[in-house]
C-alpha positions as CSV (number, residue, x, y, z in Angstrom):
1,X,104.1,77.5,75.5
2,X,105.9,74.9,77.6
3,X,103.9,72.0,79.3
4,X,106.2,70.8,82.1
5,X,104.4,71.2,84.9
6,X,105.6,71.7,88.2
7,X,105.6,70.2,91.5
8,X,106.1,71.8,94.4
9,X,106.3,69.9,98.2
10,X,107.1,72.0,101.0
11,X,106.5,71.6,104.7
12,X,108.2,74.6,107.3
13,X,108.0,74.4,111.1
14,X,108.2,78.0,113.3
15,X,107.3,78.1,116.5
16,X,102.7,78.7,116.0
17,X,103.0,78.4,112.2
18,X,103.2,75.2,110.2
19,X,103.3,75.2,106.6
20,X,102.1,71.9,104.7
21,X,101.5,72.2,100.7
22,X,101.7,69.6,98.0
23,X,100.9,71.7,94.5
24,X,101.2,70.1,91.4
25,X,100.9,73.4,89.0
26,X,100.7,74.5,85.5
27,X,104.0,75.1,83.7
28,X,103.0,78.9,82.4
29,X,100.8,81.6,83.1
30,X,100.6,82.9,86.5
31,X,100.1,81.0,89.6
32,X,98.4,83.5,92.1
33,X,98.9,82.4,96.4
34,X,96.2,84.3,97.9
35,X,95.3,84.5,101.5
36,X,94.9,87.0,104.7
37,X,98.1,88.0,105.9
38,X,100.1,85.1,108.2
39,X,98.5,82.2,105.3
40,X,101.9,81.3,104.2
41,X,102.2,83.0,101.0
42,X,105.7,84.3,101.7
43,X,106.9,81.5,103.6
44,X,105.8,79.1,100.2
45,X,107.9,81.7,98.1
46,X,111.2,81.7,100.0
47,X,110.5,77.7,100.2
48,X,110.7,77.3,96.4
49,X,113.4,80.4,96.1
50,X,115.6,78.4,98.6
51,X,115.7,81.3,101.2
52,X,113.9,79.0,104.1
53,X,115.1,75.6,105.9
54,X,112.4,73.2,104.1
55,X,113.4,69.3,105.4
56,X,112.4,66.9,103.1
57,X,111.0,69.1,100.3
58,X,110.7,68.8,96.9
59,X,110.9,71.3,94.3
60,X,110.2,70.4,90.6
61,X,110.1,73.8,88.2
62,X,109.3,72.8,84.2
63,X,111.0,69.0,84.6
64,X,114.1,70.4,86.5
65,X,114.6,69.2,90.2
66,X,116.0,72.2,91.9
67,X,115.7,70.0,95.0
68,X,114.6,66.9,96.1
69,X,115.9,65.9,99.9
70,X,115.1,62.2,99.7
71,X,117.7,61.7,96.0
72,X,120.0,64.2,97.7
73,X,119.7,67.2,95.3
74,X,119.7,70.4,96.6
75,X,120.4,73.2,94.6
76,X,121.2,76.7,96.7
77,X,119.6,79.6,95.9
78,X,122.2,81.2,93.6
79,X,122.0,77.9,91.5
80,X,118.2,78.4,90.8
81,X,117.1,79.7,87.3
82,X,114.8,82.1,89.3
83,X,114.0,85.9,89.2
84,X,112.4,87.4,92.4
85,X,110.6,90.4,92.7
86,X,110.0,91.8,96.2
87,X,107.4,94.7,97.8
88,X,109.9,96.8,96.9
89,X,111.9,97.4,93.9
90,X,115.6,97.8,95.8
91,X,116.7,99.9,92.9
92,X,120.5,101.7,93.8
93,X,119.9,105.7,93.9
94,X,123.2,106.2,93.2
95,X,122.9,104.4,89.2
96,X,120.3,105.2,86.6
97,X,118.0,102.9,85.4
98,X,120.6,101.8,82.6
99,X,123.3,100.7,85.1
100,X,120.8,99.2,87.5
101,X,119.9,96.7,85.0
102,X,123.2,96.2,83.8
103,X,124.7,96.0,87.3
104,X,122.0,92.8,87.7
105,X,123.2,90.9,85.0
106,X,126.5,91.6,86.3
107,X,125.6,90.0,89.8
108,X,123.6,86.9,87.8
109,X,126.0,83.6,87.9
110,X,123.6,82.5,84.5
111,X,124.7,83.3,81.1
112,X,122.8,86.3,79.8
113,X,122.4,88.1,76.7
114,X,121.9,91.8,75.8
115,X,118.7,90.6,73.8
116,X,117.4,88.8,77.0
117,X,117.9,92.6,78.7
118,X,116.6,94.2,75.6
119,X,113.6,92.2,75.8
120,X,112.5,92.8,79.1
121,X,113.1,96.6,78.3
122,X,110.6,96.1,75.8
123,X,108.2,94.1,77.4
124,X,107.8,96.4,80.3
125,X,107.8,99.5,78.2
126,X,110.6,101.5,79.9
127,X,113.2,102.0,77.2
128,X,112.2,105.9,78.0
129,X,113.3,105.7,81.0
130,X,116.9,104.2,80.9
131,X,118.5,107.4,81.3
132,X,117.0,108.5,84.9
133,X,118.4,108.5,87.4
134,X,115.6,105.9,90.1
135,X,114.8,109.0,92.3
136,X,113.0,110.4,88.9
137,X,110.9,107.2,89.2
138,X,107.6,106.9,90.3
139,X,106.2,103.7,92.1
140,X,104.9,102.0,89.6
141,X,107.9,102.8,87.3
142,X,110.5,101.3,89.6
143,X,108.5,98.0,89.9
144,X,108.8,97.9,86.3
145,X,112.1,98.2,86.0
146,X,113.1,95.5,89.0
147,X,110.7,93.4,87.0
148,X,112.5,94.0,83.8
149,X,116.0,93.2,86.1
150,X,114.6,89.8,86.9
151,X,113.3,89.0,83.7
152,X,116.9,89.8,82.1
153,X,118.4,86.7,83.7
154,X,115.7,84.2,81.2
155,X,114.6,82.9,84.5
156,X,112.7,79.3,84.8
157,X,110.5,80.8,87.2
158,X,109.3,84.5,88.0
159,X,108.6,85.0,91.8
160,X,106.7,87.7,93.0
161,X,106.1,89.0,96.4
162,X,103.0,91.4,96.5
163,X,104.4,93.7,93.9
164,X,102.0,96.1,94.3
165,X,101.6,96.5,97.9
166,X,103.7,99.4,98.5
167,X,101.9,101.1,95.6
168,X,98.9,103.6,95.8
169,X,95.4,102.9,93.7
170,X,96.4,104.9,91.1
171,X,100.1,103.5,90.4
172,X,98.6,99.8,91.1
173,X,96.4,100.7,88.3
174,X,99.4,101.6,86.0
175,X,101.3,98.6,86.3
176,X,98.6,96.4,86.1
177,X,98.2,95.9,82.4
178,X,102.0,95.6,82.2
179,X,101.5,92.7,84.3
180,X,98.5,91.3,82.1
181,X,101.4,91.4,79.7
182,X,103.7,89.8,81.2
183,X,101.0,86.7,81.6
184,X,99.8,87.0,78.1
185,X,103.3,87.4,76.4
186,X,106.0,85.2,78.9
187,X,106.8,81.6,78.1
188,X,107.4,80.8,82.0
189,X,105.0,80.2,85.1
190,X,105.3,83.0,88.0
191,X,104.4,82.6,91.4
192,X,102.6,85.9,92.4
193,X,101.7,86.3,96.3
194,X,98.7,89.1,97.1
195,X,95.8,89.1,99.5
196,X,94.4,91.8,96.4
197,X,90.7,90.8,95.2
198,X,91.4,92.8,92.2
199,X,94.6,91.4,91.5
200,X,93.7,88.0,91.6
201,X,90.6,88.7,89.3
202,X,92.8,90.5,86.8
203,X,95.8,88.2,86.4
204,X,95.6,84.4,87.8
205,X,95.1,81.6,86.1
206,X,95.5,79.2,88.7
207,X,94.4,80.1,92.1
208,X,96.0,78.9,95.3
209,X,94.1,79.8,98.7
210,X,95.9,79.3,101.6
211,X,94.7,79.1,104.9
212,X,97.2,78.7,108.3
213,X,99.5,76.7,106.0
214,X,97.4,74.7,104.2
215,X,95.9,74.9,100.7
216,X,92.6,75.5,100.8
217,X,91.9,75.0,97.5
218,X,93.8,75.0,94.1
219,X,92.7,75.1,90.5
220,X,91.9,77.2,87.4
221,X,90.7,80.8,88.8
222,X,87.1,80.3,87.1
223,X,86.8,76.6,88.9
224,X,88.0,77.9,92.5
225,X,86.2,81.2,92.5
226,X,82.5,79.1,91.3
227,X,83.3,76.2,93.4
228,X,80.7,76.0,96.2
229,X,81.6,73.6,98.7
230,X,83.9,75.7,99.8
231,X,83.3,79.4,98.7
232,X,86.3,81.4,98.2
233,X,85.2,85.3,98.3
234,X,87.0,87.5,96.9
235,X,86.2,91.3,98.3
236,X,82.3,91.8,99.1
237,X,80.7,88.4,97.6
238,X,81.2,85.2,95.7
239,X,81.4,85.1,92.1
240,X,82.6,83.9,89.0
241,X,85.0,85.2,86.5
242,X,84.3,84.6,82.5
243,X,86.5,85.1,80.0
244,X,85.1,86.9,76.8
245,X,86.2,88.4,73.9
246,X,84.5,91.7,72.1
247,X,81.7,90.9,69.6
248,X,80.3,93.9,68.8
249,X,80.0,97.7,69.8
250,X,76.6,99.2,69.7
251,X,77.3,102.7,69.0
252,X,73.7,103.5,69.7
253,X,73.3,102.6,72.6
254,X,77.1,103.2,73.5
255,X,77.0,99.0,74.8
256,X,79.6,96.2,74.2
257,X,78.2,92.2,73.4
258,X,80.9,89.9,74.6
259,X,80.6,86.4,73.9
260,X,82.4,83.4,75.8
261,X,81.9,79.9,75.6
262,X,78.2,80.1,77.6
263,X,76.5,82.5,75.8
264,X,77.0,86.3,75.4
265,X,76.3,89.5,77.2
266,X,76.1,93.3,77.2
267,X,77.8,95.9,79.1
268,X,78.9,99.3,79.2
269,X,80.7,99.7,76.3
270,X,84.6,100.6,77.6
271,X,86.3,101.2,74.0
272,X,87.8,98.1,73.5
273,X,88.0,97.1,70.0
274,X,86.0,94.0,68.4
275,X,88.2,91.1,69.4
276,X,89.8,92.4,72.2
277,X,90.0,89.6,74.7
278,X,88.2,90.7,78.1
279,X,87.6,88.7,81.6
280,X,84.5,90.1,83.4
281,X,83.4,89.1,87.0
282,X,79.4,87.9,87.7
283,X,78.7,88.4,91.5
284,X,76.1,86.1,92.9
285,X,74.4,88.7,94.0
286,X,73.7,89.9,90.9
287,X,71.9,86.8,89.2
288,X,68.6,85.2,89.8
289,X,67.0,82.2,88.7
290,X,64.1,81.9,86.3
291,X,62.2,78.1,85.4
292,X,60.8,80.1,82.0
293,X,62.3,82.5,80.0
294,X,61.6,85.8,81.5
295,X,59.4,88.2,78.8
296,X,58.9,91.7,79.0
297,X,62.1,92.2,81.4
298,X,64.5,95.1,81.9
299,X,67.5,92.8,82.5
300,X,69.0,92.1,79.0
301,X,71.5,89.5,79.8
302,X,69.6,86.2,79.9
303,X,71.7,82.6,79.8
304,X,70.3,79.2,79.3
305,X,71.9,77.0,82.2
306,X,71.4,73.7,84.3
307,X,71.3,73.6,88.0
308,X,74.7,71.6,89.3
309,X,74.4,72.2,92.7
310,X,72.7,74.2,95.5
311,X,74.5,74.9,99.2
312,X,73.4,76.8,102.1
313,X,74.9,80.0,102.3
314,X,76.6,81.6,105.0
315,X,72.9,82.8,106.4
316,X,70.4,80.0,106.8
317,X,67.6,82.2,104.6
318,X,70.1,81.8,101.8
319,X,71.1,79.0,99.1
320,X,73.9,78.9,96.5
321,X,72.9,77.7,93.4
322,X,75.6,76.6,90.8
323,X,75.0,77.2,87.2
324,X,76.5,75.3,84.0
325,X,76.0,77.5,81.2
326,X,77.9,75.7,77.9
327,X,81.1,75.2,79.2
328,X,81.3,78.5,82.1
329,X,79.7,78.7,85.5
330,X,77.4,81.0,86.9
331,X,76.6,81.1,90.7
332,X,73.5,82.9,92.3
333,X,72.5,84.1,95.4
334,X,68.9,83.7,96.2
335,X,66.8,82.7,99.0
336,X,66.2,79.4,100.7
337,X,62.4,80.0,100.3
338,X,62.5,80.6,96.3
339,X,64.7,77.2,95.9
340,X,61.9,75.4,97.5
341,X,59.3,77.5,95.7
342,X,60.6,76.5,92.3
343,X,61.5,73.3,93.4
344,X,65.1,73.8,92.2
345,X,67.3,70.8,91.7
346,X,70.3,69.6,90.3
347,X,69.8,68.7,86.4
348,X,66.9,71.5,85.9
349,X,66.7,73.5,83.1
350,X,66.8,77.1,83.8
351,X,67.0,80.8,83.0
352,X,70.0,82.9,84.9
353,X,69.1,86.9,85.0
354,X,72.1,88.6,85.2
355,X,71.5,92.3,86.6
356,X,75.2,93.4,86.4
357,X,78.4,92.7,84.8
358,X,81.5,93.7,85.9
359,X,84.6,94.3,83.5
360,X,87.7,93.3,85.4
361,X,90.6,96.1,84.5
């Protein structure tokens, strides 16, 4: 996968709203901009797309300066190697599928190939549905196939503006995993705007909060969401995501051990196949703090950790206590009173319970 990173410097004045964001980002994978509505997440899109006035930006995508105000380069936005995927797919009634994607690479200025088009056909799994006419299509289906437009171009960069929004439950479940795909399979970075909990715990790999026009806070997904000096929540309560793969199916007892780099745990065994690479979510909530190892316990899922840090919580009568277990991080929620009781500290050697795990999917 490539390693040019990118840079992206953008700074946009309106009349209540500034937006202010240096980013220096991973060259693949997918770059999630998460925030409440009026953050900036659109704004920061159409910045790097060209589509809004940005004095004195810089924008740097996989070692190619697509513009740069201070050297005097600006490239417009039908000169950027870009695809762009809005709320809503756009898709002309009048054309099937077929000639909607062929009518794209018509319109694209870049030189194309029918394998490029054939490719994102594949990829998105809609070779079925070439022949209907977009009417026939359900929500989740014509996302797919103005994703599989965009793609067909062999952009540098794949921007996408809350895909799912317009989308039910049910059809955001659908397209999901053909989005997994895309960020599992795809050679170049995306740019994916949502205010989605789920979302984000399901497909970034970097996280970028933004708050009234400023980052908040930028890094690997595991890093941002177990940070603790300042907690990002996503939906009902911080947490932290681990990445695991399949170990073994307990047919017994109809339970799945997944190990990651901390340790291992059981869950609900979902029919995934030994191997199969997972990402489950560990709510504070959900985890308490032993000084011994706990004997004689119902909870089965018991890590070996060291204390990194501990933080008031929101509420006074609560702490945050970070966890490194081998290389991941745990947080807990417990109270004020039991840190002081055990005397927890930073460097201590202790037991996390985990009550619950969540498979992200």
């Amino acid at each position: 996968m490539t390693t040019d990173r990118s840079h992206i410097r953008l700074t946009l004045a309106r009349a209540a709203f500034t937006l202010d964001v240096d980013l220096d980002l991973p060259g693949d994978g997918i770059t999630v901009l998460f925030g409440v509505s009026g953050s900036g997440k659109t704004s920061l899109l159409r910045g790097v797309a060209g589509l809004e006035p940005t004095p004195g930006a810089v924008v740097r995508i996989a070692g190619k300066v697509w513009q740069d105000d201070a050297a005097g380069i600006y490239l417009p936005t039908w000169q950027r190697p870009l695809g762009y995927v809005f709320q809503e797919a756009s898709l002309f009634e009048h054309l099937n599928v077929r000639k909607n994607l062929q009518f794209g690479l018509k319109r694209s200025r870049a030189a194309v190939s029918t394998d490029a088009l054939d490719a994102a056909i594949e990829l998105l799994g809609i070779a079925g549905l070439l022949e209907r006419n977009t009417t026939q299509l359900s929500g989740g289906e014509r996302q797919r196939v103005a994703i599989a437009r965009a793609l067909a171009t062999q952009p540098r960069l794949l921007l996408l503006d809350e895909p799912l929004a317009s989308l039910d439950q049910a059809r955001r479940q659908d397209i999901l995993p053909w989005l997994e795909r895309l960020r599992d399979e795809l050679k170049i970075p995306m740019l994916y705007v949502t205010h989605s909990s789920d979302e984000v715990a399901r497909l970034a790999d970097t996280l970028v909060v933004l708050d009234a026009g400023k980052v908040k806070a930028c890094g690997p997904v595991s890093d941002v969401l177990a940070a603790t000096d300042a907690p990002v929540v996503l939906g009902d309560d911080a947490g932290a995501l681990l990445d695991a793969t399949v170990a073994e199916r307990d047919a017994r007892w109809q339970l799945t051990r997944l190990v990651f780099n901390g340790g291992s745990l059981w869950l609900r065994d979902a029919g995934h196949s030994v191997g199969h690479k997972v990402r489950v979510r560990v709510l504070a909530r959900d985890v308490s703090v032993a000084t011994l190892e706990p004997q004689h316990t119902s909870i089965q899922n018991l890590l070996p950790c060291i204390v990194h840090s501990i933080v008031p919580d929101a509420h006074p009568s609560q702490a945050l206590v970070r966890m490194v277990c081998g290389e991941a991080i745990v947080l807990a929620r417990v109270t004020a009173r039991a840190v002081d009781v055990l005397q927890l500290a930073p460097g201590m050697a202790v037991w996390a319970q985990i009550k619950a795990v969540a498979l992200v999917e």
